[in-house]
N, C-alpha and C positions, 0 to 999 in steps of 0.2 A: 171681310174675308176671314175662315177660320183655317186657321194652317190644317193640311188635314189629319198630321200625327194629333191634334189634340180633339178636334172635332171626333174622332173614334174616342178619344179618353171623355170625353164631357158627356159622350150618348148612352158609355158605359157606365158611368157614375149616373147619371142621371136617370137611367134604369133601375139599379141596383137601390135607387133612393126610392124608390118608387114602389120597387116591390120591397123595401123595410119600411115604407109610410102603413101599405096594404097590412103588411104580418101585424103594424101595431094597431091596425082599425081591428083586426081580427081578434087579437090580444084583448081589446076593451070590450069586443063585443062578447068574449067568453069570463072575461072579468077575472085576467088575471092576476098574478102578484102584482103592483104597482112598482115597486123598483125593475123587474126585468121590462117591463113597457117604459119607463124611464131611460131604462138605457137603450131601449129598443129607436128610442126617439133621439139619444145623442147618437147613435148609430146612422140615422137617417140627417144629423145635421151637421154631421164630420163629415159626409158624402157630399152636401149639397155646398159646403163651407170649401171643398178641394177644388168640386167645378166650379163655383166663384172663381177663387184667387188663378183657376188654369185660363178662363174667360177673359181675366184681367187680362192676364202673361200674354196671351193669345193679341187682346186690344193694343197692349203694349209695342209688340214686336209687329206686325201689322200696321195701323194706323196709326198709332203714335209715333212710331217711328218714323213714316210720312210729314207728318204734322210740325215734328221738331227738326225734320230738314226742312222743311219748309224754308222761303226764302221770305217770306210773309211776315213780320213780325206779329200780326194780327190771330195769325191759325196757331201761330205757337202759343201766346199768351191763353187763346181760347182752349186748346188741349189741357195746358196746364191748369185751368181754373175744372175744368172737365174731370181730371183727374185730382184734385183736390174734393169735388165734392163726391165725389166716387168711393174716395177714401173715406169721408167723413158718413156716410150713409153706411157707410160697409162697416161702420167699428160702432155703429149706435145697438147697442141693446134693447 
């Protein structure tokens, strides 16, 4: 489930990254200066980097919070390993 205040922000951002992917394919394809398609491109992965961590916020408060009520010792531990590697993929470069 996406709560739906955020599902509006993630389709927003995820547009907006979309049409800054498009303006840098256009950017290369007229062969512009390379630092403004540079930044054209941190532009498109500060957007994509917000609906991450909002997707997370979102799994968080949603399903993980199910998880770690849980009465289960089993569904908790598995959320936790869940979210450990979630974090560990998300900070790899």
């Amino acid at each position: 489930m996406i709560i739906p205040e955020y599902k509006k922000q993630l389709q927003t951002s995820l547009k907006k990254a979309q049409g800054t992917l498009s303006k840098v394919e256009k950017m290369i394809e007229s062969e512009e200066y390379c630092p403004k398609i540079v930044q054209m491109i941190s532009a498109a992965e500060g957007l994509l980097r917000g609906a991450k961590l909002k997707m997370l916020e979102n799994h968080l408060q949603t399903c993980g919070h199910k998880k770690m009520a849980s009465e289960s010792e089993e569904d908790r531990a598995e959320f936790a390993k869940e979210l450990v590697k979630i974090l560990d993929v998300s900070s790899r470069k």
